[in-house]
ZADRENVO-208545 format. One record per residue: x, y, z of N, C-alpha, C, O in turn; residue in three letters. Coordinates in steps of 0.05 Angstrom, whole numbers, plus 5000, padded with zeros to 4 digits. Layout:
<recs>
XYZXYZXYZXYZALA...
</recs>
This chain:
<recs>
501749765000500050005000501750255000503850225014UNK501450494988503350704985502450844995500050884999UNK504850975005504751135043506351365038507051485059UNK507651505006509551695014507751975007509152164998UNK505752015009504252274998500952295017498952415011UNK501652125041498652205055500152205087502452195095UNK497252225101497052305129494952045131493151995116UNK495751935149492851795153493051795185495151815198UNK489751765195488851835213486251685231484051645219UNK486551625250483251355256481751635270482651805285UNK478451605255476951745263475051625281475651405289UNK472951725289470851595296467751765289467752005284UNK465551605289463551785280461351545287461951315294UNK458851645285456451465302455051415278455551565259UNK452951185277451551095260450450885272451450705285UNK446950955264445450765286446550775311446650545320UNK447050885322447550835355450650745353451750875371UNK452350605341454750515345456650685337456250885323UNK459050615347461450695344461950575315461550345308UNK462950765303464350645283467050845277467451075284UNK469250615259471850675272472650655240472150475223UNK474050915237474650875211477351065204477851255220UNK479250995176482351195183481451405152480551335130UNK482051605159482251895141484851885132486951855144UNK484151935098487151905089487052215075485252285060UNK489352365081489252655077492252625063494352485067UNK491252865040494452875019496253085038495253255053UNK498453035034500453215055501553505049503053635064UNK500653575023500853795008498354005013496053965005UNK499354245030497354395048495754465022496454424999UNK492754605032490354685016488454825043488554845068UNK486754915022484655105035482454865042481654845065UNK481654725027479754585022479054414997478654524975UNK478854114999479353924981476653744979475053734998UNK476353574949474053444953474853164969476953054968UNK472153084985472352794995471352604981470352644959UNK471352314993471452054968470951885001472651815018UNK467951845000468251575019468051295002467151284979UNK468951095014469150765005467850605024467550615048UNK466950415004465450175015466149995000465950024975UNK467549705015468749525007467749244999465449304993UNK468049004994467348814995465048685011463648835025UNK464348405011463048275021464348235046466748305043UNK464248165066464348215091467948315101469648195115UNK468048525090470948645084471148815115469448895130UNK474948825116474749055132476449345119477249375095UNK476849525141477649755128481449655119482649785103UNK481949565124485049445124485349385098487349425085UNK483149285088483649095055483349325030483749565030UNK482549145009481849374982480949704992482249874981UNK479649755004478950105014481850145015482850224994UNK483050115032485950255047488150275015490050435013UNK487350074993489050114971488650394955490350564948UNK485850384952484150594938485050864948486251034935UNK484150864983484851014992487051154989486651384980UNK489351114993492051124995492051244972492851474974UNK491451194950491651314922490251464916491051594896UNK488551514922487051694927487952034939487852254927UNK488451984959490052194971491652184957490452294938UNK493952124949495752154934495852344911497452494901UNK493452284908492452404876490652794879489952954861UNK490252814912489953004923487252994936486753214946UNK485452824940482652784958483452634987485052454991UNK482452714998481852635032479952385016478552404996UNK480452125032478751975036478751785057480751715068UNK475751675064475351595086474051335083471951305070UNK475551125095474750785096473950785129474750935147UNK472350575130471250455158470450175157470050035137UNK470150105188469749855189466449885189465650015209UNK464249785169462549805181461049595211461849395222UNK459649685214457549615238458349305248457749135232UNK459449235268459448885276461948825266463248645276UNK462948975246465748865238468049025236467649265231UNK470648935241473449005248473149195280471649095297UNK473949365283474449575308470649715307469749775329UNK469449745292466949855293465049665313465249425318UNK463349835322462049685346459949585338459549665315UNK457649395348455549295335455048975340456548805332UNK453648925349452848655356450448495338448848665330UNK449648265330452148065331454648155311454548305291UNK456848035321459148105309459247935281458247705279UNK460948095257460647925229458147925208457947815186UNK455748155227453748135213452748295189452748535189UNK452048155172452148295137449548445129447548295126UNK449148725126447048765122447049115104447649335112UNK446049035077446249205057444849455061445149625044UNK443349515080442149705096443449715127441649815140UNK444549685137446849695156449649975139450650185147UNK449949815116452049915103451450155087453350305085UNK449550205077448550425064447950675087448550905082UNK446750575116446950775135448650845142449051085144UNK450950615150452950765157454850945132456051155139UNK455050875108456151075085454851305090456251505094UNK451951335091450351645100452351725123454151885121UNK451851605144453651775164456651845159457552035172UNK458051735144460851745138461051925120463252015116UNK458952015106458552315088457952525101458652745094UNK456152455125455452665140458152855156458653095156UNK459652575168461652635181464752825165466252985174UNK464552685136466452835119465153075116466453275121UNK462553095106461753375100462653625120463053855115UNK463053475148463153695172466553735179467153855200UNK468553635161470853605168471754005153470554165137UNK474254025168474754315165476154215139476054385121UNK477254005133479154015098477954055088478554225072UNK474953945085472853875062471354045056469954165073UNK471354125023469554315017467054005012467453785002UNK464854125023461353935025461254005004459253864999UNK461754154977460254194953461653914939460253804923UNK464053814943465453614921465953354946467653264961UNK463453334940463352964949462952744931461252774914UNK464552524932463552334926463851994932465151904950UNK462651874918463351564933464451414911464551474887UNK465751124928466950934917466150644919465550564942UNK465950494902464150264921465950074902466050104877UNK467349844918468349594910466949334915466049264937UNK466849154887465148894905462748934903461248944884UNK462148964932458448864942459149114941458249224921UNK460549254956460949624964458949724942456949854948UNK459749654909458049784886455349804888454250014883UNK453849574896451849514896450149804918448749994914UNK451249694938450749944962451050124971450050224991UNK453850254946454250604947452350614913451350834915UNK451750544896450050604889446850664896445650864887UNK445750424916443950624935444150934947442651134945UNK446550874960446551074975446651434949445051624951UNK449051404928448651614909445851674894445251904885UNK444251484893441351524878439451694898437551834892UNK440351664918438851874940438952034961437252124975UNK442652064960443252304968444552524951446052444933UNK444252764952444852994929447353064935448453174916UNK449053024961451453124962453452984953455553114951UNK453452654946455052554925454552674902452252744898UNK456352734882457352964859458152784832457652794808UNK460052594852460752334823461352034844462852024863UNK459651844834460951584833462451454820462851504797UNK463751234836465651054819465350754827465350704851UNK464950574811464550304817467250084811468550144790UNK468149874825469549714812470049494827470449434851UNK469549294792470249004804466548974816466448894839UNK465049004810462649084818460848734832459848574816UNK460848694851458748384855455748574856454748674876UNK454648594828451548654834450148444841449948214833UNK448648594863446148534872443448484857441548644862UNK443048294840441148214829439747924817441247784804UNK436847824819437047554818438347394787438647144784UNK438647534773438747354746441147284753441647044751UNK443647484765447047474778447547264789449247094785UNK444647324816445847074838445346804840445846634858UNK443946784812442646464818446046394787446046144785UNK447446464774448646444773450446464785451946284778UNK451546584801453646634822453346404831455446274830UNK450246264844450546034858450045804850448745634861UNK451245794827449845534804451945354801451845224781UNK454545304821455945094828453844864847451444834850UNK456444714856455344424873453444554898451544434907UNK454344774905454144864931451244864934449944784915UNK449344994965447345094966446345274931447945334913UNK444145304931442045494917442945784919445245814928UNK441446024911439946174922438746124932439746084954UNK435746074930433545994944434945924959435346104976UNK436245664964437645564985438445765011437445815033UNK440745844997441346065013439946205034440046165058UNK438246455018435346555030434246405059434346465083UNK433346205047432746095062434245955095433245945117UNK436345865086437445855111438446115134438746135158UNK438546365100438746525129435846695144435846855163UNK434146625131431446615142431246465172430546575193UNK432146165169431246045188433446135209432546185232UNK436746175204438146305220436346525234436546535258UNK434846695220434247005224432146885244433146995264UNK430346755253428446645265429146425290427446305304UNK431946415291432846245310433846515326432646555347UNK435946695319436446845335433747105344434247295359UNK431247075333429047165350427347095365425547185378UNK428546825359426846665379428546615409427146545427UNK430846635413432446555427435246695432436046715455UNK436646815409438446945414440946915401442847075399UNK440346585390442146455385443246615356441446755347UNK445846615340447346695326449346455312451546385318UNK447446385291449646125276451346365250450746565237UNK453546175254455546265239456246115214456145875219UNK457046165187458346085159460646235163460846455173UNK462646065153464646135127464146295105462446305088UNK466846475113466246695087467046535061465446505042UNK469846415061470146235041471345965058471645945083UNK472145735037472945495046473645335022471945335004UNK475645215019476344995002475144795000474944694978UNK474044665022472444385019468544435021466844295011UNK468344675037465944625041464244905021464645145025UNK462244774999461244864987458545144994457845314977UNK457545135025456345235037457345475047455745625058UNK459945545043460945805051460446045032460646055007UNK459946195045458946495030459946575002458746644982UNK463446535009463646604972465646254970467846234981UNK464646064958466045764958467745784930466945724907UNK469245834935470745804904474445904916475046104928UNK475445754910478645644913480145944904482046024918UNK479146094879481546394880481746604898483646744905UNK477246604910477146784927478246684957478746864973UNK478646474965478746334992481846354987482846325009UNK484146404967486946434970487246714973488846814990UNK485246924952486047254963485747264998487447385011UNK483247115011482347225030484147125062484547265082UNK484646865055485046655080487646845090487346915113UNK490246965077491847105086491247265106492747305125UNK488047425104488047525121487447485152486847645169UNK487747245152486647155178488847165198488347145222UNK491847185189492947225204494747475205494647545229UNK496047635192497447855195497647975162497747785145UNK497848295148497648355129499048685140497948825156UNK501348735128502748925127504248935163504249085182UNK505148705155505948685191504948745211506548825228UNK502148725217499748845240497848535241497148415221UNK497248475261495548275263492448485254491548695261UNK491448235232489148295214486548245237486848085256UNK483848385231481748455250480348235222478048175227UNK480948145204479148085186478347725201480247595210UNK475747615201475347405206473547265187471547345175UNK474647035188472846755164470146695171469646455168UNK468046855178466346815176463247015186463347245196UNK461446905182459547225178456947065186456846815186UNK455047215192452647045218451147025181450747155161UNK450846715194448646585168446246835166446046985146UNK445146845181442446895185442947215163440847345159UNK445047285152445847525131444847425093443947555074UNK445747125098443847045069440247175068439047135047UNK439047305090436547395078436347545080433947615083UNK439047825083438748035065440248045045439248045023UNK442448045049445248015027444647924999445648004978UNK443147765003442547544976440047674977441047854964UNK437147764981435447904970435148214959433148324950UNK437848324962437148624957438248654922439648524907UNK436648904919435348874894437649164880436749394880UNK440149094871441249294861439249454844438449684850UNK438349304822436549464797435049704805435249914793UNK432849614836431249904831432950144835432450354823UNK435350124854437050374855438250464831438650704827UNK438750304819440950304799438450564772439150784761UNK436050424771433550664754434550924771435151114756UNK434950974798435651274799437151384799436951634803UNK439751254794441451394804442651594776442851494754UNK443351824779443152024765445352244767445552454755UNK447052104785450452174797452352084765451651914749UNK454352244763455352184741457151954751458451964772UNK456951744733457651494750460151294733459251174714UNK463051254738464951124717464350774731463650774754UNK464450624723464050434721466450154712466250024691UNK467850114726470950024716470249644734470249594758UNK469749444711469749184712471548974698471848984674UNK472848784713473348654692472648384674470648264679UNK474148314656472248154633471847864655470147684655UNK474147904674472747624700473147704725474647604743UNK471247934726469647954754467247834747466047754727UNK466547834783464047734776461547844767460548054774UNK460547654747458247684736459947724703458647864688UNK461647664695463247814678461848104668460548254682UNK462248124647461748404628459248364634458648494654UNK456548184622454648314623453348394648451248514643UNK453748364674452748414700453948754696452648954702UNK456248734687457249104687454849244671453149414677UNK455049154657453349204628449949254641448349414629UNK449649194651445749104651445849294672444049464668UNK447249354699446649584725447049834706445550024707UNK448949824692450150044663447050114653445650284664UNK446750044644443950084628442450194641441550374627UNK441350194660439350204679439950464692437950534706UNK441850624694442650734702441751014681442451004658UNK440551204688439451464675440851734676439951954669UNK443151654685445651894693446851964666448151824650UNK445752264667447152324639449752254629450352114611UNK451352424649454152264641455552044656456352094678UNK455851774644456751564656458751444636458451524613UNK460551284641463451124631462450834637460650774653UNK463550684624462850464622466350254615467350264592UNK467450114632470850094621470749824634470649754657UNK470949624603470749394622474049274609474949324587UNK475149134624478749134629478348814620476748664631UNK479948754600480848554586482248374608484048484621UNK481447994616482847864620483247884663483747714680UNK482748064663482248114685481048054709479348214719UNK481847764726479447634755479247854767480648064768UNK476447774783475547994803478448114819479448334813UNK479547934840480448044867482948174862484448284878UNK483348114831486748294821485648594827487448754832UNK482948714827482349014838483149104860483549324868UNK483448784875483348864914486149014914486349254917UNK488648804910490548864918493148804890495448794898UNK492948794877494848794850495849014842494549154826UNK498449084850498549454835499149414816499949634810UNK499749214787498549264761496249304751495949404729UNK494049214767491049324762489949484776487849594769UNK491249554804489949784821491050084804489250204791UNK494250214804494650314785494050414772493950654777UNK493150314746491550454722488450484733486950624719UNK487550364752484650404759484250654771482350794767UNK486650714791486050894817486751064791484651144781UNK488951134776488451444753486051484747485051704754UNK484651294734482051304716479651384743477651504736UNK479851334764477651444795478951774795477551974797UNK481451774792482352084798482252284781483052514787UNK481052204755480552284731478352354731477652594730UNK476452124733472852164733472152374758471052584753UNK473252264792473352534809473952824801472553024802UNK476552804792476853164790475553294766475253534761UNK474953074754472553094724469753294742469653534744UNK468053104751466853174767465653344788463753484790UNK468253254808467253414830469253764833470953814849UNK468053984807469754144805466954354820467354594825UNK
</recs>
């Protein structure tokens, strides 16, 4: 991660009632006032991973931006712990705009967001209906939608439906009682884990023990009872409003390949939008690969200062 052109900083700020704990990455080259760039990361990600890359480059490039752990996960407070919830995450991004908007660097007129992963799915909510994001940026995008996920889950493993459903009955065990069953985020042998597939379970498993010489907050697994929201939210209807000028950077093997970029693309009524889908390219080379982070973070610092002028 590149460290010679920022400040970084652990903030804190409230959402829903909790603490949430998140680091401000500020360029070191004084100013009156600069635009901000909050991020939202992966499927049950913390602020340490893909955000902190973005970030970093980000500042670099001259924006303050701000990663957090959301709600239940890493240093952010929230019970049950690990718990996934696409309205969890969209509130707390509102508050993490609120809180940038009120920072003395930040001019509030040049905001905008970042969403990696699932992040896309759910900073696109959040830009379709707040006015003080200015420009979005998407990448590596896991949309939220059914035609996606019943492909997504069309290995050996559980269903959709499947899915849903167990975390239904999870969701109904812990109201009936309290109780809190737990999945695997990924796993090599067992098909039932949240993302089951052997490239994502090698990006991720590293982090279970230490990543940039700091023992990692990231953990292998996320309360079942998250398959019945996670897996029912409906990228598409957000995606009709959103009206933020929006760049769109996938590659030809992320998931959903091209046409999942392609179809939230469409749907999308924002006059000006980019559309850049990257040849040859697996999903998680976005997370941490600086031959594909690189040319990506230019093309975010491009569409930003495009933008948010």
């Amino acid at each position: 991660m590149p460290t010679s052109k920022q400040d970084v900083g652990k903030i804190q700020f409230i959402s829903g009632g909790e603490t949430i704990v998140g680091l401000l990455f500020k360029p070191t080259a004084p100013a009156s006032k600069r635009p901000g760039i909050v991020l939202l990361g992966p499927f049950g990600y913390v602020k340490e991973q893909s955000p902190a890359e973005y970030a970093a480059r980000l500042a670099n490039a001259g924006f303050v931006a701000l990663i957090f752990d959301s709600r239940c996960s890493g240093e952010s407070g929230g019970m049950p712990r690990r718990h996934e919830s696409p309205a969890n995450k969209i509130a707390d991004a509102q508050a993490a705009i609120d809180f940038l908007a009120q920072r003395p660097e930040i001019d509030p007129a040049r905001l905008g967001a970042l969403g990696i992963c699932q992040g896309c799915s759910e900073m696109i909510a959040v830009a379709a209906t707040d006015p003080r994001i200015k420009a979005i940026a998407l990448v590596s995008g896991q949309y939220l939608y059914a035609e996606n996920l019943h492909k997504f889950f069309s290995g050996d493993g559980p269903t959709l439906h499947e899915r849903i459903a167990r975390g239904r009955a999870a969701l109904a065990r812990f109201h009936d009682n309290g109780h809190v069953d737990y999945t695997e985020v990924v796993s090599l042998t067992d098909k039932s884990a949240g993302l089951p597939w052997p490239p994502i379970h090698d990006w991720y498993m590293p982090w279970t023990t230490e990543k940039w010489g700091k023992p990692s907050r990231w953990e292998n697994r996320y309360t079942t009872m998250s398959d019945a929201e996670v897996w029912t939210f409906d990228v598409d209807e957000h995606a009709r409003k959103l009206k933020t000028p929006t760049l769109v950077v996938h590659g030809e093997m992320s998931d959903g390949g091209p046409e999942a970029a392609e179809h939230v693309y469409a749907l999308m009524p924002a006059k000006h939008k980019k559309l850049h889908i990257v040849p040859g390219i697996f999903h998680t080379r976005f997370y941490d690969d600086p031959l594909v982070i690189e040319p990506t973070a230019g093309q975010l610092a491009d569409w930003f200062q495009s933008h948010l002028v």
